[in-house]
FISE-288157 format. One record per atom (N, C-alpha, C, O, CB): residue in three letters; atom name; x, y, z. Coordinates in Angstrom, 1 decimal, padded with zeros to 4 digits. Atoms other than C-alpha are relative to their C-alpha. Glycine has a CB too. Layout:
<sites>
['ALA' 'CA' [X Y Z]]
...
</sites>
This chain:
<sites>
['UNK' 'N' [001.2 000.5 -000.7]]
['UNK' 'CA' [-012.3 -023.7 -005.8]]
['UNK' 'C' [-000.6 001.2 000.8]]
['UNK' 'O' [000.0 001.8 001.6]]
['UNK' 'CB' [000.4 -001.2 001.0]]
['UNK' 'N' [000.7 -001.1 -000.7]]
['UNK' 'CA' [-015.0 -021.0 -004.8]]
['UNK' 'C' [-000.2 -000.7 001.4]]
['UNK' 'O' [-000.5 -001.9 001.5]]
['UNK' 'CB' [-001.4 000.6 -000.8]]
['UNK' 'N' [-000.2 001.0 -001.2]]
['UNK' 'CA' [-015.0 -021.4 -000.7]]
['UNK' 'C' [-000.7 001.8 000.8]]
['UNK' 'O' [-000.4 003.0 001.0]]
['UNK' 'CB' [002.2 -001.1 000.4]]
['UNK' 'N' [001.2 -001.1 -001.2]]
['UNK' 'CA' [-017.8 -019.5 001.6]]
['UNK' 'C' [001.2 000.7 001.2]]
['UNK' 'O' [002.4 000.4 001.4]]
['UNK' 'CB' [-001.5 -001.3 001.4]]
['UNK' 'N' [-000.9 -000.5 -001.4]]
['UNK' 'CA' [-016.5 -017.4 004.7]]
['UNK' 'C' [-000.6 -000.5 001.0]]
['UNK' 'O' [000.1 -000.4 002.0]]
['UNK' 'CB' [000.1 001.4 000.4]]
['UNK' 'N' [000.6 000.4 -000.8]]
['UNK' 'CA' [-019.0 -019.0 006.7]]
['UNK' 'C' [000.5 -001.0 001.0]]
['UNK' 'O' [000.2 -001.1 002.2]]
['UNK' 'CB' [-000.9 -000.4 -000.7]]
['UNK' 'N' [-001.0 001.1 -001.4]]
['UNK' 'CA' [-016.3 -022.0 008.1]]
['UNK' 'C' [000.5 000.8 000.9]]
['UNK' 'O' [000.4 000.8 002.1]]
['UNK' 'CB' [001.4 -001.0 -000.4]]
['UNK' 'N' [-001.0 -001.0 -001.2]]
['UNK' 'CA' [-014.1 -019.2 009.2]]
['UNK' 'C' [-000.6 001.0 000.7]]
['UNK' 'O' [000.0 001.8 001.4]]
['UNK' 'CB' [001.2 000.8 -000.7]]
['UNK' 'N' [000.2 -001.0 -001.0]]
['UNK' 'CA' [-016.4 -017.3 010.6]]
['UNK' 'C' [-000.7 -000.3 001.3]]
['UNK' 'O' [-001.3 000.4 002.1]]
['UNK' 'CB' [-000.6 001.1 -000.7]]
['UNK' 'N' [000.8 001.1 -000.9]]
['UNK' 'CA' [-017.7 -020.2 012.7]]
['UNK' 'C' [000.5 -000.6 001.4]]
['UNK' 'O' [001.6 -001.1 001.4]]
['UNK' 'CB' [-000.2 -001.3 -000.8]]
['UNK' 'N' [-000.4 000.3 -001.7]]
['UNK' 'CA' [-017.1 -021.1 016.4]]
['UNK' 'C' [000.6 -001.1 -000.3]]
['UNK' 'O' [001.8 -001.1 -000.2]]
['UNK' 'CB' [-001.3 -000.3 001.1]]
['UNK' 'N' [000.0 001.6 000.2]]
['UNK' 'CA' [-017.1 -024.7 015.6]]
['UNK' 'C' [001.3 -000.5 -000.7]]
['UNK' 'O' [001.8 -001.7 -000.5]]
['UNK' 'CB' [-001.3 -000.4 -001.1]]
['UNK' 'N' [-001.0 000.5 001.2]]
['UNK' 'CA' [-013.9 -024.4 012.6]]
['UNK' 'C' [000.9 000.4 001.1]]
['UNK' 'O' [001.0 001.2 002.0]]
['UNK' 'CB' [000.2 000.8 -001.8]]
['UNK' 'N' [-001.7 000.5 -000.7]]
['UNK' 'CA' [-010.6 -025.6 014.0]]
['UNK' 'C' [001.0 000.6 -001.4]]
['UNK' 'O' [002.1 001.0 -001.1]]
['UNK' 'CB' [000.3 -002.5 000.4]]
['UNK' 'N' [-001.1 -000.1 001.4]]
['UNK' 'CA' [-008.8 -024.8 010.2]]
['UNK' 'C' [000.4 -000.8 -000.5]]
['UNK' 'O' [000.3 -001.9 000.1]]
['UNK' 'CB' [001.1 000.6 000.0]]
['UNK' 'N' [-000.3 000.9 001.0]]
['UNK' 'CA' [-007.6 -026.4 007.8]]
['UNK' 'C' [-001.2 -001.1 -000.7]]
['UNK' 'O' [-001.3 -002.3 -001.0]]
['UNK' 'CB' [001.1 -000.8 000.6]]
['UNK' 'N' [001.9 000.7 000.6]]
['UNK' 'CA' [-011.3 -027.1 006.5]]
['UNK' 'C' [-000.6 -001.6 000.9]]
['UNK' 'O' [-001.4 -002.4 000.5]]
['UNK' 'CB' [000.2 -000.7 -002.2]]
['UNK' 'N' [000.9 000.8 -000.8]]
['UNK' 'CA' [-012.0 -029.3 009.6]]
['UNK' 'C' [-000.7 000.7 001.2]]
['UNK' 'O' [000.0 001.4 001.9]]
['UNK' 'CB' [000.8 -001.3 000.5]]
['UNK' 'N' [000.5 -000.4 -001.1]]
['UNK' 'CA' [-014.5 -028.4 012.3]]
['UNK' 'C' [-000.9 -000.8 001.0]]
['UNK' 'O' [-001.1 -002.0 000.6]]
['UNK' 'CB' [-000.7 001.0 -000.5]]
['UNK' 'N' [000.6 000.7 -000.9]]
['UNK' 'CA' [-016.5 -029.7 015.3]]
['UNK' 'C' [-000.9 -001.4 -000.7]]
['UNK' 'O' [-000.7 -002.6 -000.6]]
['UNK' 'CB' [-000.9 001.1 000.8]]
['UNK' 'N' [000.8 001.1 000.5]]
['UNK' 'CA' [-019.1 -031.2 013.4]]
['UNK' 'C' [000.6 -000.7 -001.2]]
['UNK' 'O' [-000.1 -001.6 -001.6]]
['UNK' 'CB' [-001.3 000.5 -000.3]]
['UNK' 'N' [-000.4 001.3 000.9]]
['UNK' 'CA' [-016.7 -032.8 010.6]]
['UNK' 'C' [001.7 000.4 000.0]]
['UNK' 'O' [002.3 001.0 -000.8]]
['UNK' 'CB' [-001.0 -000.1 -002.0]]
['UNK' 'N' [-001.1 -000.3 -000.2]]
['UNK' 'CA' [-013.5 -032.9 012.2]]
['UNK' 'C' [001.0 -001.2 -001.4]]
['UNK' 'O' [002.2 -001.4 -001.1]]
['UNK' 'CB' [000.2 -000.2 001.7]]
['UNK' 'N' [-000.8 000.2 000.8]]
['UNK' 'CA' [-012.0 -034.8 009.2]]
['UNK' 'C' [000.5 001.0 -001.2]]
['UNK' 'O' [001.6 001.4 -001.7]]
['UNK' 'CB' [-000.6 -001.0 -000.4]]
['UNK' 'N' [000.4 -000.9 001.2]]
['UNK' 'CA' [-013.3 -032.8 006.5]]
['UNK' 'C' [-000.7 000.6 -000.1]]
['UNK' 'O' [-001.6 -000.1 000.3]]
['UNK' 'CB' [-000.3 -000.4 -000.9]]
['UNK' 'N' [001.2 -001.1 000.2]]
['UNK' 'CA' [-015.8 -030.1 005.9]]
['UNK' 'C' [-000.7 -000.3 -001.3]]
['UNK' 'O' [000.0 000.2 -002.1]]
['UNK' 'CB' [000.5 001.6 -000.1]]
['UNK' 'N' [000.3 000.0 001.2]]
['UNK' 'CA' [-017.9 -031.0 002.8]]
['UNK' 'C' [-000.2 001.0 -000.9]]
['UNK' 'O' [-001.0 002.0 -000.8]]
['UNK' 'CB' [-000.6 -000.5 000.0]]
['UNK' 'N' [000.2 -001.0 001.1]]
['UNK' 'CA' [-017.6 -029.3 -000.4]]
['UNK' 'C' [-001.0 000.9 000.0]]
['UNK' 'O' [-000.8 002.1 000.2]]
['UNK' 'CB' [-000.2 -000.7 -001.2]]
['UNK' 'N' [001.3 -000.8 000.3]]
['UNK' 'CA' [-021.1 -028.2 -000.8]]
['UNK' 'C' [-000.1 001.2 001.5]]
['UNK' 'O' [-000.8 002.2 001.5]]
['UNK' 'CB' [-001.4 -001.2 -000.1]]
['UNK' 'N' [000.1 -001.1 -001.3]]
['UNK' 'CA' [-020.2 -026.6 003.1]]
['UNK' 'C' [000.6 001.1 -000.1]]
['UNK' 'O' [000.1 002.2 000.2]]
['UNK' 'CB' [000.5 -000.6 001.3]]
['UNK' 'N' [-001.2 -000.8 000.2]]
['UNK' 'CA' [-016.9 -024.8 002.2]]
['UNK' 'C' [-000.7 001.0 -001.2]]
['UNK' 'O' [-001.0 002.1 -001.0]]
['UNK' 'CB' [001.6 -001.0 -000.4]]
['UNK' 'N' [000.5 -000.4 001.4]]
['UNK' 'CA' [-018.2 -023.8 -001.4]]
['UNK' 'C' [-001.0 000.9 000.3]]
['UNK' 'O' [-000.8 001.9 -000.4]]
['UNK' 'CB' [-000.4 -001.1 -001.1]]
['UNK' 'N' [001.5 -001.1 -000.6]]
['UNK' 'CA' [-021.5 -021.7 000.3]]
['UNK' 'C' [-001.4 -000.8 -000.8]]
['UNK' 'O' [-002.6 -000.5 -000.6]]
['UNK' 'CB' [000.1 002.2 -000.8]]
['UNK' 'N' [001.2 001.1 000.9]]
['UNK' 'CA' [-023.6 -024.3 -002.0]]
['UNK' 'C' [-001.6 000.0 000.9]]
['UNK' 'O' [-002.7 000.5 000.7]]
['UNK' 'CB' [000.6 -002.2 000.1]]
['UNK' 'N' [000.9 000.2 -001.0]]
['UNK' 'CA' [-025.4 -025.4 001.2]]
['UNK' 'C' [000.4 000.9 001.5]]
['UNK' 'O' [001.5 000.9 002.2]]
['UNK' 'CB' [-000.1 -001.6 000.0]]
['UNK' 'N' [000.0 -001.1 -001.5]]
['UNK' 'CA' [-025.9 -023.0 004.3]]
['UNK' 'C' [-000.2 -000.8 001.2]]
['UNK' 'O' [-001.3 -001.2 001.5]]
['UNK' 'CB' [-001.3 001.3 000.1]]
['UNK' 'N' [-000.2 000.6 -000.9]]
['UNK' 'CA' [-024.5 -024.7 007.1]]
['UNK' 'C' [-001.0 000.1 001.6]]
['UNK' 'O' [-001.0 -000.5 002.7]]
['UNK' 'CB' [001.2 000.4 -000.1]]
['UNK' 'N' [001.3 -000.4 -001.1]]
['UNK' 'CA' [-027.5 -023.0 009.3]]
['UNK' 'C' [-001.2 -000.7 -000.1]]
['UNK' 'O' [-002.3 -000.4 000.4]]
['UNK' 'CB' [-000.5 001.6 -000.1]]
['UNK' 'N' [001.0 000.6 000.2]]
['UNK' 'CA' [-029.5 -025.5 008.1]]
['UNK' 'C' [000.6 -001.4 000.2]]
['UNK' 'O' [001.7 -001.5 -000.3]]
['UNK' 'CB' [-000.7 000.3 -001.3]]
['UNK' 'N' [-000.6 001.2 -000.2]]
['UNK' 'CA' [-028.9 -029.5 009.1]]
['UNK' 'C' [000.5 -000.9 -001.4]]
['UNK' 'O' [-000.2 -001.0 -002.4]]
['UNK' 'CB' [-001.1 -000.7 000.7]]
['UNK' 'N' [-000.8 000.5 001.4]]
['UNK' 'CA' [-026.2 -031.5 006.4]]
['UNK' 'C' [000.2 -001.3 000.9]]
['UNK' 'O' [000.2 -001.6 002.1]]
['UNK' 'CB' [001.8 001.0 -000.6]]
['UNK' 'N' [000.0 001.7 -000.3]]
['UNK' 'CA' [-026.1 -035.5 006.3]]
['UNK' 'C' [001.5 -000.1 000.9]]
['UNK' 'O' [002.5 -000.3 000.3]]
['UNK' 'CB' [000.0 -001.0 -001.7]]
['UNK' 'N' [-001.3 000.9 -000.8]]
['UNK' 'CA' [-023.4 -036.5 009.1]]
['UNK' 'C' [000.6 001.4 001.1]]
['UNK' 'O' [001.7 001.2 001.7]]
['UNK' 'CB' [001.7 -000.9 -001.5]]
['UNK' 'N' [000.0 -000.9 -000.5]]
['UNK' 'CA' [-023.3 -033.0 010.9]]
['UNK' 'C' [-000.1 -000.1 001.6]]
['UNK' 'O' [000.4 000.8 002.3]]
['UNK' 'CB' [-000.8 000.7 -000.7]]
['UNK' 'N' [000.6 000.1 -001.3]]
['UNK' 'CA' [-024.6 -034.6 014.5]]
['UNK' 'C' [-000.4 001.3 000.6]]
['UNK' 'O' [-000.1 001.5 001.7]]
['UNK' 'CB' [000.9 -000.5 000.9]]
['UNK' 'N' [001.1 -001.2 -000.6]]
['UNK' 'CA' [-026.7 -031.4 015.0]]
['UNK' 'C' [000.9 001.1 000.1]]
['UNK' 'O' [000.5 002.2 000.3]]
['UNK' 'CB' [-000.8 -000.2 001.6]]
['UNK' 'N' [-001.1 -001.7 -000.1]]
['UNK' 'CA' [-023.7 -028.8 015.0]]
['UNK' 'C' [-000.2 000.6 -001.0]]
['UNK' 'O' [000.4 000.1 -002.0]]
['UNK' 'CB' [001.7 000.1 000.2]]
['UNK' 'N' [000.1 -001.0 000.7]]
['UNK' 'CA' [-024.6 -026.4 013.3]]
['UNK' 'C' [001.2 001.4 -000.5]]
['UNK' 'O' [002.3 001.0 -000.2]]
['UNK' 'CB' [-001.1 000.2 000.8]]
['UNK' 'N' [-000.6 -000.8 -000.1]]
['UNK' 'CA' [-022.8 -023.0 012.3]]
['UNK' 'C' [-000.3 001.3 001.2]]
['UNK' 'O' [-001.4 001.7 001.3]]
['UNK' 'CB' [-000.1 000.2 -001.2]]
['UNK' 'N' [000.2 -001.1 -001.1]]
['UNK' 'CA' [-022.6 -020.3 015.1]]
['UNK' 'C' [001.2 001.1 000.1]]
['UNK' 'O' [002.3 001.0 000.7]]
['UNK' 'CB' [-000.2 -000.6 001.5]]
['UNK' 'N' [-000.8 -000.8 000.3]]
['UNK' 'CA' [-021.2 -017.5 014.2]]
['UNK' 'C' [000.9 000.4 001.3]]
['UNK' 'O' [000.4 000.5 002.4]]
['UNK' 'CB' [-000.7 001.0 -000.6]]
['UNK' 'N' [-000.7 -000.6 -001.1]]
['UNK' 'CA' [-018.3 -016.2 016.5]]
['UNK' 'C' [-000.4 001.4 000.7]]
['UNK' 'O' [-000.1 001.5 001.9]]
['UNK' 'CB' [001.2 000.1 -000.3]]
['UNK' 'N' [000.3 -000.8 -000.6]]
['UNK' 'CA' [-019.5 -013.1 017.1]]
['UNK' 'C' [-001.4 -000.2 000.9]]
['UNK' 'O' [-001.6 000.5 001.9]]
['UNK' 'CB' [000.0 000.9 -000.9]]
['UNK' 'N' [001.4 000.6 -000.5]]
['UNK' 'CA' [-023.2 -014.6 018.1]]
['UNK' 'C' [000.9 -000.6 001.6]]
['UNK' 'O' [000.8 -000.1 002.8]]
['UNK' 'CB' [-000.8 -001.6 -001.3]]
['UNK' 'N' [-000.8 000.7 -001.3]]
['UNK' 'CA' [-020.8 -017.0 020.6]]
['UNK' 'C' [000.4 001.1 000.7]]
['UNK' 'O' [-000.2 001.2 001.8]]
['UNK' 'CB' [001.4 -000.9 -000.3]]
['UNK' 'N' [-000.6 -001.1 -001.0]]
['UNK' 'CA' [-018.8 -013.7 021.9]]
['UNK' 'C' [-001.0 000.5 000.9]]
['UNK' 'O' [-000.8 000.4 002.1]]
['UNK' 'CB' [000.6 001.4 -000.9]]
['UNK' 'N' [001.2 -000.2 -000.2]]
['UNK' 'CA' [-022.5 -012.2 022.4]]
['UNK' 'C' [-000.1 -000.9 001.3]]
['UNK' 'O' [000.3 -000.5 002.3]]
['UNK' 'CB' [-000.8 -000.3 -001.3]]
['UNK' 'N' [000.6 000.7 -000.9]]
['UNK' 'CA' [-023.6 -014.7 024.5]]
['UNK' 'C' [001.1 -001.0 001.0]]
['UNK' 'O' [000.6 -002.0 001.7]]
['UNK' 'CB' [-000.9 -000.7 -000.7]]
['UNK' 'N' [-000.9 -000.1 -001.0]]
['UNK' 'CA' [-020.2 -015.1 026.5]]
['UNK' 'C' [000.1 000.9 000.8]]
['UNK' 'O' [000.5 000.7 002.0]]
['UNK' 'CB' [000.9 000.0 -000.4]]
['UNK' 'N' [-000.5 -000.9 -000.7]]
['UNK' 'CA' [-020.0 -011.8 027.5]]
['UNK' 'C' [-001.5 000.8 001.1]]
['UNK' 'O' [-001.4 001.4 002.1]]
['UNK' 'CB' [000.7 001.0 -001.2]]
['UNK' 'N' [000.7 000.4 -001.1]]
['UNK' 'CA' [-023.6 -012.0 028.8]]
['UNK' 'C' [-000.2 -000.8 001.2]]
['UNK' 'O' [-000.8 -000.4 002.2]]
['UNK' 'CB' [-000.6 000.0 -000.2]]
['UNK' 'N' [-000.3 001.0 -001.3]]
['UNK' 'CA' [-023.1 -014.9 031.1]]
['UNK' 'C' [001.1 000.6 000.6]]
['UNK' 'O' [001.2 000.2 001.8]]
['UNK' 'CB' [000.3 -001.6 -000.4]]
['UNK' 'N' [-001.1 -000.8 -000.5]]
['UNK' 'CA' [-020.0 -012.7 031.9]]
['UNK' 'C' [-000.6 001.2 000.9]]
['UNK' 'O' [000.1 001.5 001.8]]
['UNK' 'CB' [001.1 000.6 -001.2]]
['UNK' 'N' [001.1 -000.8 -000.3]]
['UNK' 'CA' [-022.6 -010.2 033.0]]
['UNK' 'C' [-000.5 000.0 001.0]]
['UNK' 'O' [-000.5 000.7 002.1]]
['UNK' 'CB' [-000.8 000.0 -000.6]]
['UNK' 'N' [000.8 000.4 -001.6]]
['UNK' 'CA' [-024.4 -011.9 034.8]]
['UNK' 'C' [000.5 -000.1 001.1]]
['UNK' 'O' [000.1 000.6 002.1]]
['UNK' 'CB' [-000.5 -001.2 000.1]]
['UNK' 'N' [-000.6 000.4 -001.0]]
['UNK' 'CA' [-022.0 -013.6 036.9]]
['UNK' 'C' [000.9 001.3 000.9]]
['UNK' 'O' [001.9 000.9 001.6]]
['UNK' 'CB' [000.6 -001.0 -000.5]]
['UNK' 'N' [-000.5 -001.0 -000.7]]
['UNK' 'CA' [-020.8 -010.3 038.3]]
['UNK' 'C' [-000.6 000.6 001.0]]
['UNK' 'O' [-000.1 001.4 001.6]]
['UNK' 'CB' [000.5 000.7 -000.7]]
</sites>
C-alpha cells in the first residue's frame, strides 16, 4: 500500500494511522497522498494537516514573546 509522509509529518498524528481529526482511522485516500489533507476531507471536523515544523515555528514564537 503506497502511504504519503504527510500523517507523519503532522502535528495532529498520534500513529498507528490514527490522528486528531480521525482518531479511529485515517482514510485511505489521506494515508495514500490521493487527497491532500490541507484541503477539507468528509468527517475531518476542520483539522486540518499542520505540519510539525509550522507548529515548532509558532511555539517558539509565543516562547519569544513571553520572555
Amino acid at each position: 500500500m503506497p502511504i504519503s509522509t504527510q500523517c507523519i509529518e503532522c502535528y495532529h498524528y498520534f500513529g498507528e494511522n490514527k490522528c486528531r481529526a480521525f482518531p479511529k482511522q485515517i482514510p485511505y485516500r489521506i494515508r495514500s497522498g490521493e487527497h491532500d489533507h490541507k484541503k477539507s476531507f468528509d468527517g475531518d471536523n476542520g483539522i486540518r494537516f499542520k505540519s510539525l515544523l509550522e507548529k515548532f515555528e509558532e511555539d517558539r514564537k509565543k516562547f519569544n514573546k513571553a520572555r
